[in-house]
C-alpha positions as CSV (number, residue, x, y, z in Angstrom):
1,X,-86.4,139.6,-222.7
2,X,-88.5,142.7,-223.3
3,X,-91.4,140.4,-224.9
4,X,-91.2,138.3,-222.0
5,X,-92.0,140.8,-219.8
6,X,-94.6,142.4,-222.1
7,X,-96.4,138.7,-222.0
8,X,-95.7,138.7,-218.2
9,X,-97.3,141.9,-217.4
10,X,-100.9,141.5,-219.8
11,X,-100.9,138.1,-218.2
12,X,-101.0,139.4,-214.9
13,X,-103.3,142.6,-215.9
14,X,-105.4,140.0,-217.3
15,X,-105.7,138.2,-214.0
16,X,-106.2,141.0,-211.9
17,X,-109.2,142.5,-214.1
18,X,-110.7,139.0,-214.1
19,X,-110.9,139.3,-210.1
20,X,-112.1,142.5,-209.1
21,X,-113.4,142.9,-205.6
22,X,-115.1,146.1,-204.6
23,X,-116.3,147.4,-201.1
24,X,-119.9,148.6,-200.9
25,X,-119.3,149.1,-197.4
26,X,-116.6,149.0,-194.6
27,X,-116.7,149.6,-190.8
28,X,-113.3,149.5,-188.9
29,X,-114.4,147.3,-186.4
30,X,-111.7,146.5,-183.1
31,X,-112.3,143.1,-182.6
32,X,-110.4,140.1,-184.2
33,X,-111.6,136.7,-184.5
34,X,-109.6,133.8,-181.9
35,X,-109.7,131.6,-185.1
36,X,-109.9,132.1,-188.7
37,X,-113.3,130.5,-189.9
38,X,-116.1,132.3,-192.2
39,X,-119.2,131.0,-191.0
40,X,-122.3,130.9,-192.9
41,X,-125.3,132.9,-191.7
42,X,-128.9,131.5,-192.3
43,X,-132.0,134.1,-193.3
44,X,-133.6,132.9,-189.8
45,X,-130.7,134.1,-187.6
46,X,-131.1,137.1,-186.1
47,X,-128.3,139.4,-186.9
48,X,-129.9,143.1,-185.2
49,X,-126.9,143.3,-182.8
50,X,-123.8,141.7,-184.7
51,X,-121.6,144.4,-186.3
52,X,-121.2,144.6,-189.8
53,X,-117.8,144.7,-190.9
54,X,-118.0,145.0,-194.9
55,X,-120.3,144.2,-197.7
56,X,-118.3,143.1,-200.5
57,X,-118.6,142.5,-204.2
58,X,-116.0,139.8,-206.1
59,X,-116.6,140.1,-210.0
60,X,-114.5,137.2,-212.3
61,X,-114.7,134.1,-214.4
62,X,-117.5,132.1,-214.3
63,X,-115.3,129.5,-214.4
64,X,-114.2,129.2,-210.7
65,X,-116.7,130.3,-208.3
66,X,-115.1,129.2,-205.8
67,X,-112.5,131.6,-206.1
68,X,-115.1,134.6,-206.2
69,X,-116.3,133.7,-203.1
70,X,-112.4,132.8,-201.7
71,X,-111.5,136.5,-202.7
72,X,-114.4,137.8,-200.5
73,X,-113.1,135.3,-198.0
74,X,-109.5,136.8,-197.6
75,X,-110.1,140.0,-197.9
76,X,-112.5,140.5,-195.1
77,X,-111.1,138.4,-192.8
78,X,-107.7,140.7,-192.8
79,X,-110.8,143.1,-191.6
80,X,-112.1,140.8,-188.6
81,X,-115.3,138.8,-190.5
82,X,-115.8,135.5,-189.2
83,X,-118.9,134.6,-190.4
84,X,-121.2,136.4,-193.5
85,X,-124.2,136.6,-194.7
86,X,-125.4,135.9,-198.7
87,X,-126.7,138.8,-200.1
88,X,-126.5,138.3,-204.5
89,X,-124.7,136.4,-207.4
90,X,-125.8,137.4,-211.0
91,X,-124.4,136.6,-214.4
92,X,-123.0,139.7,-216.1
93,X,-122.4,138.0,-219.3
94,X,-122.0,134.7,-220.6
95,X,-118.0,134.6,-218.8
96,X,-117.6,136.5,-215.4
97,X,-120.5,136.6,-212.9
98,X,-120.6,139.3,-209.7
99,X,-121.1,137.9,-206.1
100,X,-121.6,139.7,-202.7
101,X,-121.6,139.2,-199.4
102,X,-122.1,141.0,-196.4
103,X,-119.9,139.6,-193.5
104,X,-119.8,140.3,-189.7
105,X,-118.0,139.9,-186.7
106,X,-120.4,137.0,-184.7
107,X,-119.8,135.7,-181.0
108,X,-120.3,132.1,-180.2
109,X,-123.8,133.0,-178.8
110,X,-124.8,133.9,-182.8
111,X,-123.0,130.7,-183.9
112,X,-124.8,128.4,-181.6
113,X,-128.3,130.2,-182.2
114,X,-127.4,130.0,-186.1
115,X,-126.6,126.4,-185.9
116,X,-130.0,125.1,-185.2
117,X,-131.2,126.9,-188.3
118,X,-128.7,125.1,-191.1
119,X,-130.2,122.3,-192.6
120,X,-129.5,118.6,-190.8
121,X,-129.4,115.3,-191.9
122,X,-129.5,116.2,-196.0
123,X,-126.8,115.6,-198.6
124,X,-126.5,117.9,-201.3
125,X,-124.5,116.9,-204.7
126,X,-123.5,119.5,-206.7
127,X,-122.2,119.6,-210.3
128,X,-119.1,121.3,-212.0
129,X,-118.7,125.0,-211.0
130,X,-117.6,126.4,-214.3
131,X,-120.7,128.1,-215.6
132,X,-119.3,128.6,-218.8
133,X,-119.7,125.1,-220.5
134,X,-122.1,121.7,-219.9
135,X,-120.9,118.7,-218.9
136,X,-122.8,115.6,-217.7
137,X,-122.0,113.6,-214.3
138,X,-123.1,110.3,-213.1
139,X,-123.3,108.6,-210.2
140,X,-126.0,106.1,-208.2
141,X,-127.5,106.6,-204.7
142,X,-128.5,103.4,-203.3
143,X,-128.3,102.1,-206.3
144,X,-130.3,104.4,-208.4
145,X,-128.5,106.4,-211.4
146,X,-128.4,110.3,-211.5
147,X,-127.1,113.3,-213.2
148,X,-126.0,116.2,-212.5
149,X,-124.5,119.3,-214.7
150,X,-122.8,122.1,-214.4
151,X,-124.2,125.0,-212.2
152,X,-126.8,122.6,-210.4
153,X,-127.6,120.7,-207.4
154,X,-129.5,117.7,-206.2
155,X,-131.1,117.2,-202.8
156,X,-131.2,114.2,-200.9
157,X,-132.7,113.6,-197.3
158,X,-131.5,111.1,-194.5
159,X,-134.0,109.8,-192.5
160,X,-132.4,108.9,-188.8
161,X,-131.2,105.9,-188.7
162,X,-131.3,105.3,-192.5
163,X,-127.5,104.4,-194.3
164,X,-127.3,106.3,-197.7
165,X,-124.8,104.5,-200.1
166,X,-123.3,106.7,-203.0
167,X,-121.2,105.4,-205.7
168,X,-119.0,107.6,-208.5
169,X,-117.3,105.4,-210.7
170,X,-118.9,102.1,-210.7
171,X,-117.0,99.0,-209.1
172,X,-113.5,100.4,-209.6
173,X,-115.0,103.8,-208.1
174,X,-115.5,105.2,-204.7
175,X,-118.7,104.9,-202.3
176,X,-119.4,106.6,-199.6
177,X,-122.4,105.8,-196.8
178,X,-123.8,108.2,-194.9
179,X,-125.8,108.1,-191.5
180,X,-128.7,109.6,-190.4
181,X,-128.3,111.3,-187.1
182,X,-129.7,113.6,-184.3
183,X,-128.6,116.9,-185.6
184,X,-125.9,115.6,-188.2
185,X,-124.8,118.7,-190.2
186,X,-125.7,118.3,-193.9
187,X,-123.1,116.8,-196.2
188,X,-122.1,118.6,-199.1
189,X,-120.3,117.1,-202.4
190,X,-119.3,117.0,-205.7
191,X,-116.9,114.6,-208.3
192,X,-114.8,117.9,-209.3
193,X,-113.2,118.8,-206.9
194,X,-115.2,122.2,-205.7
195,X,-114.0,123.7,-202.4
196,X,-112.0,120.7,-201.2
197,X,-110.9,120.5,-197.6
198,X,-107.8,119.1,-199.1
199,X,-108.7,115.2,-199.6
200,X,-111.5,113.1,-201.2
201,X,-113.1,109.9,-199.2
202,X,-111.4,106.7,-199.3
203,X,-113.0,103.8,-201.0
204,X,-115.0,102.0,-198.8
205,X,-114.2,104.0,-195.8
206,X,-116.2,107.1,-194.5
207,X,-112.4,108.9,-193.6
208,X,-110.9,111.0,-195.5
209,X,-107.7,110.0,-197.4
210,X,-106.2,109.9,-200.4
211,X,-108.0,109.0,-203.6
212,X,-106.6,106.6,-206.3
213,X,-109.5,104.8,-207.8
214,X,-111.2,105.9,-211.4
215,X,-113.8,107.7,-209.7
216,X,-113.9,110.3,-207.2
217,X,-116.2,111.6,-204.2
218,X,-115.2,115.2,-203.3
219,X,-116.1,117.3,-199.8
220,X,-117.7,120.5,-200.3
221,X,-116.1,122.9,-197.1
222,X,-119.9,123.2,-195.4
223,X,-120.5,126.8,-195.7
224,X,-118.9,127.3,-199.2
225,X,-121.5,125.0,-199.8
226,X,-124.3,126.7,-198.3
227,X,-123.3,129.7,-200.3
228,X,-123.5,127.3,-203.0
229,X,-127.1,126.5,-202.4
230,X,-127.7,130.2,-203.6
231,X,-125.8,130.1,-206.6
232,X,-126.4,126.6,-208.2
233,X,-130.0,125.7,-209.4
234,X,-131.7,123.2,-207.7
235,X,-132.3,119.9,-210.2
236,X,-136.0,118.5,-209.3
């Protein structure tokens, strides 16, 4: 029983000096968000008047930056931030990275004004997010083959009114269109699984569902995967 617990405690000491999160800053702020959201805020938005409720730094694995950023998520939100801004992610060795974030109580006023500078009508594609290894995805848009690896990105732009077909998996796999609209929010995915919203795209279907074919088409929550944009390297 006594080595049980032993294993149970460095286990959990492990975990908790994997995920450190430190606060560079914090301002007691008296106003609480109506919902719980953590929008992203673009370099062009003006933030002179918002009220800076913490800058934060989340230091782990390189293995799941999704949870770095999550950490930063929870914490400040207990704290009132709705929304942040991307300030730094660095490597400190070849396993456990460092991101921060500064993050900020907004109004819908800031949210409308920040809308119109987030990028529209583009899908990015984003390989896996452990840093610490390689590994090789493909998949076709309109019929043309790509890859992507770990830690990078691909760019594609909609023209409006153009259908974009993408395919993971081949015949038995999944595909996914996508429209080019007046103002449509970029798209943001990946084929592990990176920041789900909790479902992958149905085959054949542009709703979200369930997933039971060989391949899989995964939806990137959009400003996870703006943050994203800062952290991954874009592939050319």
């Amino acid at each position: 029983m006594k080595k049980i617990f032993t294993l149970f405690v460095l286990i959990t000491s492990c975990y908790l000096y994997s995920q450190k999160i430190e606060f560079i800053t914090k301002n007691d702020t008296l106003e609480k968000p109506e919902y719980q959201q953590f929008i992203y805020l673009c370099e062009a938005t003006d933030l002179t008047t918002l009220k800076l409720v913490a800058k934060v730094k989340s230091t782990g694995s390189l293995n799941n930056i999704a949870l770095l950023f999550e950490n930063l998520k929870n914490e400040t939100q207990k704290l009132g931030a709705n929304a942040f801004r991307f300030e730094n992610f660095k490597k400190i060795d070849t396993e456990n990275g460092e991101l921060v974030l500064s993050t900020y109580f907004c109004n819908d006023d800031t949210f409308d004004r920040n809308f119109e500078n987030i990028p529209k009508n583009k899908i990015y594609i984003f390989g896996n997010q452990n840093l610490t290894e390689q590994k090789i995805q493909s998949y076709k848009v309109n019929g043309n083959k790509y890859e992507i690896t770990n830690g990078m990105y691909k760019e594609f732009q909609v023209q409006i009114g153009e259908e974009i077909k993408i395919n993971k998996g081949g015949f038995a796999g999944v595909t996914l269109w996508i429209t080019g609209e007046e103002n449509n929010s970029a798209s943001f995915l990946s084929f592990s699984g990176i920041g789900l919203d909790g479902a992958l795209y149905n085959p054949g279907s542009n709703a979200v569902g369930m997933n039971i074919s060989t391949g899989g088409i995964s939806k990137i929550e959009p400003n996870f995967g703006l943050a994203l944009l800062k952290i991954f390297e874009q592939q050319k």
